[in-house]
C-alpha positions in Angstrom: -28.5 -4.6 17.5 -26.9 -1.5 16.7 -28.5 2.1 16.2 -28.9 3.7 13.3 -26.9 6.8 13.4 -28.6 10.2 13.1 -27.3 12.1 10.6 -28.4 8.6 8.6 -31.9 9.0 10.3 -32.1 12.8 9.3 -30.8 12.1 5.5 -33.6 9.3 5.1 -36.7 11.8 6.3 -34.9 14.6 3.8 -35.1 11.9 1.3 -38.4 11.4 1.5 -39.9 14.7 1.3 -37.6 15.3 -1.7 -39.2 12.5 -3.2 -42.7 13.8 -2.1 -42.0 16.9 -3.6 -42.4 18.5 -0.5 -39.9 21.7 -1.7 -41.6 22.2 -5.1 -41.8 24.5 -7.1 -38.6 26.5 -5.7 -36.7 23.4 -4.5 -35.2 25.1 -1.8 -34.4 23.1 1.8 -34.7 24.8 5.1 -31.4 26.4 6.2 -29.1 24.4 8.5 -30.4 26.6 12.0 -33.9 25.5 11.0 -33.2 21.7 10.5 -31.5 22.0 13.8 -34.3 23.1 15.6 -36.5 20.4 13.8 -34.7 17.5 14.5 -33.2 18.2 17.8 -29.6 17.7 16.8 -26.3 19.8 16.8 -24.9 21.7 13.8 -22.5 19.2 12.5 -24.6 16.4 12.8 -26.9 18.5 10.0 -24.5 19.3 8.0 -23.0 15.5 7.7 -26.9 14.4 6.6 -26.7 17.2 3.8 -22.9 15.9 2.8 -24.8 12.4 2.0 -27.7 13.5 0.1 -25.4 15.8 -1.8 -23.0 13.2 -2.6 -26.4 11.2 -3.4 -26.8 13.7 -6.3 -29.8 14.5 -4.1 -29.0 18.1 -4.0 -27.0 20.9 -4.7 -25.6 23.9 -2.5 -25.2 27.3 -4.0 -23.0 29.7 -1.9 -24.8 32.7 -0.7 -28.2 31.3 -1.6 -29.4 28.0 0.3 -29.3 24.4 -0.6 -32.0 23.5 -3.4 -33.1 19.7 -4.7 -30.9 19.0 -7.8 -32.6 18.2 -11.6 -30.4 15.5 -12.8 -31.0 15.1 -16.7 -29.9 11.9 -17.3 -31.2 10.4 -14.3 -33.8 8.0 -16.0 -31.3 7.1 -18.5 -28.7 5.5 -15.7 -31.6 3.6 -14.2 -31.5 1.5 -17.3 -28.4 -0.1 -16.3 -27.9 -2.4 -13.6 -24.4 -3.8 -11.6 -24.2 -7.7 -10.2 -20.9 -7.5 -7.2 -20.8 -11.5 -7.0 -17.6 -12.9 -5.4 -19.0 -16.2 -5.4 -20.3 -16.4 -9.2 -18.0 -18.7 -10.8 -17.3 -20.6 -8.2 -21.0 -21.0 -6.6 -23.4 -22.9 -8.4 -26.8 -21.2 -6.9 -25.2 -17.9 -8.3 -24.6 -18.7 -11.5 -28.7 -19.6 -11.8 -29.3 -16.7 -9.9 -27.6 -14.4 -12.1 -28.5 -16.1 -15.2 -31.9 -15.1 -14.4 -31.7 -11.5 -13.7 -30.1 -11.2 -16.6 -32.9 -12.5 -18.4 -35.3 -10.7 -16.2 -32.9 -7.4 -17.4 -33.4 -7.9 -21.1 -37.4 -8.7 -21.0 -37.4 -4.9 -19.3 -34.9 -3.1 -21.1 -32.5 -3.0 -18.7 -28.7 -3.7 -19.4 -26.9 -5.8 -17.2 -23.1 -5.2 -15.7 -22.1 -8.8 -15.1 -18.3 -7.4 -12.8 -17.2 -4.8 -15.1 -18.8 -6.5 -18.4 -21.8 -7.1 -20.0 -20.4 -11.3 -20.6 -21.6 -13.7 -17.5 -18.3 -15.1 -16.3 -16.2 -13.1 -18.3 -14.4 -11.7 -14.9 -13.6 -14.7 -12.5 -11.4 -12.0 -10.1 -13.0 -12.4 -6.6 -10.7 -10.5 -4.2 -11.5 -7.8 -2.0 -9.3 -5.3 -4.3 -11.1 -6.3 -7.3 -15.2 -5.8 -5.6 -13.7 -2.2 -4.8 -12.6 -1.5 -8.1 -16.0 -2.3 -9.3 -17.8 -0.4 -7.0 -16.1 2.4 -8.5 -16.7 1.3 -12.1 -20.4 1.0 -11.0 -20.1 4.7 -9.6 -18.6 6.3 -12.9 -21.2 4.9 -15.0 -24.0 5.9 -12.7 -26.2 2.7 -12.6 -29.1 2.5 -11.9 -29.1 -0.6 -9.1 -26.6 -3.0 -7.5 -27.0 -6.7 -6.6 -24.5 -7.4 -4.0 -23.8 -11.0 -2.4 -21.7 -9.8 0.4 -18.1 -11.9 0.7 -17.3 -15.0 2.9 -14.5 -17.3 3.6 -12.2 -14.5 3.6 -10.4 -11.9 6.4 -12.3 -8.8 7.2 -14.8 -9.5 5.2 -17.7 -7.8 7.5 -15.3 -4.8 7.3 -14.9 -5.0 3.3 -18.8 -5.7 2.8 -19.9 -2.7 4.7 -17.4 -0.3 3.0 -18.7 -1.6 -0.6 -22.3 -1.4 0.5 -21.6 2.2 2.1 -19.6 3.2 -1.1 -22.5 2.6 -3.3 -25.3 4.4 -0.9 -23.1 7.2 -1.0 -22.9 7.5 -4.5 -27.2 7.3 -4.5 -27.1 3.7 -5.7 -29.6 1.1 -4.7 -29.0 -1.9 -3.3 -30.3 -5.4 -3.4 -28.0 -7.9 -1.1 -28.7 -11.6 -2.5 -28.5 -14.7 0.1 -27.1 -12.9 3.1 -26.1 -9.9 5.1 -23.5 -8.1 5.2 -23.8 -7.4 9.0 -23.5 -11.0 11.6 -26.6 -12.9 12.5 -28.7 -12.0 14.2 -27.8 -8.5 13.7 -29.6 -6.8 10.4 -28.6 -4.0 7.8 -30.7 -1.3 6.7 -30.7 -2.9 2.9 -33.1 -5.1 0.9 -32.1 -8.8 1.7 -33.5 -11.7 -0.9 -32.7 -15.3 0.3 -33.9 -18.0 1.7 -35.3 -18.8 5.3 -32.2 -20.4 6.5 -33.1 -20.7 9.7 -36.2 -23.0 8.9 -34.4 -25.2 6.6 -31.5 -25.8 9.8 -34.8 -26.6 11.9 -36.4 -28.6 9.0 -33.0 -30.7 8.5 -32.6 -31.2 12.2 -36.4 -32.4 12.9 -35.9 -35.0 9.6 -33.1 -36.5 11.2 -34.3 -36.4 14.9 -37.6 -38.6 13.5 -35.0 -41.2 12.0 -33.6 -41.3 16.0 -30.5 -39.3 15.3 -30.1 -38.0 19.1 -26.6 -36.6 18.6 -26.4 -34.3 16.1 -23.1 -32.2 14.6 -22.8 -29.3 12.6 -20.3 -29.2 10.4 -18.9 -25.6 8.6 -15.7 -24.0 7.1 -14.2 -21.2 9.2 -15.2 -17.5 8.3 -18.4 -18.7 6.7 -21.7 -16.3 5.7 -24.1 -15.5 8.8 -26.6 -17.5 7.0 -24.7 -20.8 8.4 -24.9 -19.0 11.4 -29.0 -19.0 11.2 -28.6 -22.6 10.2 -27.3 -23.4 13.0 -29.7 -21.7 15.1 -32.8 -23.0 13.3 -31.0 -26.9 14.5 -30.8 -25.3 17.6 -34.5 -24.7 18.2 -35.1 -27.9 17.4 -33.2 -30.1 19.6 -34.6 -27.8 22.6 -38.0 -28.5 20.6 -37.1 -31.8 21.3 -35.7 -32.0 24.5 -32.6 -33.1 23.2 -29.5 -32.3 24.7 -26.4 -31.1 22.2 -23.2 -32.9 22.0 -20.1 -30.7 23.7 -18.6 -28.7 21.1 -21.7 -30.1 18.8 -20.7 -26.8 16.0 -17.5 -27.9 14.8 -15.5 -25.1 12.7 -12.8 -26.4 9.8 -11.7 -28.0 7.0 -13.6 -31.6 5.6 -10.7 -32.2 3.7 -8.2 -31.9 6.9 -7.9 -35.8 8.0 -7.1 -34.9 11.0 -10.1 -32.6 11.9 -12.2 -35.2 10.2 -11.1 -37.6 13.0 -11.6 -35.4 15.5 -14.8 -35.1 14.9 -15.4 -39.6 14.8 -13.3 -40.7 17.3 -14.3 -41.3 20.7 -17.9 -39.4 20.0 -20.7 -41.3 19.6 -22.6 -38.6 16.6 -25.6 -40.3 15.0 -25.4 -37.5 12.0 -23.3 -34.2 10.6 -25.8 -31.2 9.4 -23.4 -29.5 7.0 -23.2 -25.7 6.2 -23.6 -26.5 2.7 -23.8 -29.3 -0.2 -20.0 -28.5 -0.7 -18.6 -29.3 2.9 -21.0 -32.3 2.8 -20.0 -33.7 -0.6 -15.9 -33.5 0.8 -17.2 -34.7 4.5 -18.6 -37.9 2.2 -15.4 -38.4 0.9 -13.7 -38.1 4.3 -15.7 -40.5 6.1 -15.1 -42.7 3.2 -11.5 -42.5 3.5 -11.8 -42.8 7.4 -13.5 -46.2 7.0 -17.0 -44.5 8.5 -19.7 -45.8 6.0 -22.6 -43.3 5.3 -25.4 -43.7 6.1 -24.8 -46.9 8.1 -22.8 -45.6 10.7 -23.4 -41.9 10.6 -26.4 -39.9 8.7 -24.7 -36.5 6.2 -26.9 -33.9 5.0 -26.2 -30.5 3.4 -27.8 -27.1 2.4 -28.4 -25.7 -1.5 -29.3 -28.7 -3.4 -26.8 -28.2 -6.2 -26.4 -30.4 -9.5 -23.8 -33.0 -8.2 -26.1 -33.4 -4.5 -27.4 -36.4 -7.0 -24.0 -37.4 -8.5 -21.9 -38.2 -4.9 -21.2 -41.8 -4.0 -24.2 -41.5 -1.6 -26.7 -39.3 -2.8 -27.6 -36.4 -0.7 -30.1 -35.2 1.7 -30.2 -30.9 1.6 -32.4 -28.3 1.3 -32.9 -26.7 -1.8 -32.5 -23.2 -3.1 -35.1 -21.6 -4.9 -32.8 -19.5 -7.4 -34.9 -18.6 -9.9 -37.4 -17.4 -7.2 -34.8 -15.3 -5.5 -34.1 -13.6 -8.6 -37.2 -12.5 -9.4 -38.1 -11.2 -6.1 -34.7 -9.5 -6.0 -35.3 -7.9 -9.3 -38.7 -7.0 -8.3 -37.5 -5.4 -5.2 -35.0 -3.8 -7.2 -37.5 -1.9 -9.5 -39.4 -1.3 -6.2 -36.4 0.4 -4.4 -35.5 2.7 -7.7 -39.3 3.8 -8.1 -39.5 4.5 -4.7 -35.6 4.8 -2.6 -37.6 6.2 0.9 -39.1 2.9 1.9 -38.2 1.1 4.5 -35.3 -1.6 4.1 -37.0 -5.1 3.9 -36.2 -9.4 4.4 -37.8 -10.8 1.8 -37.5 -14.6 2.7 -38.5 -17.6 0.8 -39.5 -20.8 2.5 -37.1 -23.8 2.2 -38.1 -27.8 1.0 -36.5 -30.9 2.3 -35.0 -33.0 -0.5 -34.7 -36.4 0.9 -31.9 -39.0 -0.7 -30.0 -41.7 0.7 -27.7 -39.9 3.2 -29.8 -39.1 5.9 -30.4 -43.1 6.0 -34.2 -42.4 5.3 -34.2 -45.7 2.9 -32.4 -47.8 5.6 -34.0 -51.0 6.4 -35.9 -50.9 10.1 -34.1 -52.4 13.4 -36.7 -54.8 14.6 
């Protein structure tokens, strides 16, 4: 885990007495010698945690006289206006409900809604690194009010780019809500509100379902560079072949592409794998049509199962087995937390985790007839 720095730790306890109205009525902060002394720290360090809540809009420093808590006039006016930084929207069916819903949960509280640089849903399909920058800046200049952020996957650097973004818009004194995942590497954890799902019981609850249909070899199955909420997938299967005494297949986490033919036999020949836990109902739907092509016939000679439960889950040749994503629930708890973390920015950064449910369909082999 790594340690919050301290000129973070001394900006956060400045916050909150601002926001206690410890300084009232004159609004005037202890001088930089006398924040030394009470936090134990070197000059710099001070001066670096002032620099932030400045930039913040936090406070102001006047030369010759002090640093005093700023009045911002149209403070309540730009928390009326909220930013959604989705790369995946577009592209990712769970965001598009996901977002559909805040927005409605924007308009029954008067809030408008910045759907990437527009008020229109969809309107901006742009999902490269260059383009989430640009609106971090947009959200900046306008002053919102709040920022849900689904970090990046699938793409270079992208711990490096979701950090920056994330940074960009604490610095500025925006809030923000990440949606589904982190932007730090399981089982690390970032000091930001996190709405999603319990991914690591849904990987155990997937695991167990097919363990009790006597699946003993078990594979998962993901796309390289993938969120670290496939990493806690993979640990909740984890715990529950030790919960099982069951001992994994070499190389049981396979990393590439379903489509790739020649990873897809990689992954059937020679290996005797009962079933493939996928990262997501995506990979599983293009594994299906792998197998299919390889001759494998699912579920009789191998179980597939996937993650998010998405429309077409029902509409593959074999009907699949996932775990399925409370949208609509994650958005309201995001926007809930979101009003939470504008009313009150001082406490402390929180998982807010819903539990998962097993959908059970054909490809697990569930509806198989019974050996014997």
């Amino acid at each position: 885990m790594t340690q919050t720095p301290k000129h973070r730790d001394i900006s956060r306890e400045l916050r909150a007495d601002i926001a206690a109205g410890r300084y009232a009525p004159t609004g005037r902060l202890p001088s930089e010698p006398q924040l030394v002394r009470r936090f134990g720290v070197s000059r710099p360090t001070v001066a670096r945690a002032l620099r932030d809540l400045q930039h913040e809009g936090l406070i102001e420093r006047r030369a010759g006289s002090g640093t005093f808590v700023r009045k911002s006039a149209d403070a309540a006016a730009a928390t009326r206006l909220l930013g959604l930084l989705i790369p995946g929207l577009g592209t990712t069916e769970i965001f598009e409900v996901i977002c559909g819903e805040l927005a409605s949960l924007a308009r029954v509280h008067d809030y408008s809604l910045l759907w990437g640089g527009s008020s229109q849903p969809r309107l901006d399909t742009d999902a490269s690194i260059d383009h989430a920058e640009e609106l971090c800046r947009q959200f900046i200049t306008r002053r919102v009010g709040g920022v849900f952020f689904a970090p990046f996957e699938l793409t270079p650097q992208q711990e490096r780019a979701n950090r920056k973004f994330a940074e960009m818009l604490r610095q500025a004194g925006i809030p923000v809500v990440l949606l589904d995942r982190d932007i730090q590497s399981f089982p690390n954890r970032s000091d930001f509100d996190l709405v999603g799902i319990d991914n690591v019981a849904g990987g155990f609850l997937l695991a167990e379902h097919l363990i009790k249909l006597g699946c003993e070899h078990i594979r998962f199955v993901t796309r390289p560079l993938s969120a670290p909420t496939v990493d806690a997938r993979v640990a909740g299967v984890r715990e529950a072949l030790v919960r099982h005494r069951l001992e994994p297949l070499p190389h049981w986490i396979a990393s590439g592409d379903p489509a790739d033919m020649k990873f897809v036999r990689s992954l059937i020949t020679g290996r005797q794998t009962d079933a493939f836990i996928c990262a997501n109902d995506y990979t599983a739907a293009v594994l299906l049509r792998s197998l299919e092509v390889a001759g494998m016939r699912v579920p009789r000679d191998v179980r597939v199962v996937g993650f998010d439960d998405v429309k077409y889950a029902t509409l593959l040749s074999v009907p699949l087995t996932t775990i399925h994503q409370p949208c609509r629930d994650i958005a309201v708890i995001a926007f809930r937390a979101m009003m939470e973390r504008i009313a009150e920015p001082t406490i402390p950064a929180r998982s807010l985790m819903l539990m998962p449910r097993l959908v059970v369909r054909e490809s697990c082999g569930a509806y198989l007839p019974r050996r014997g």
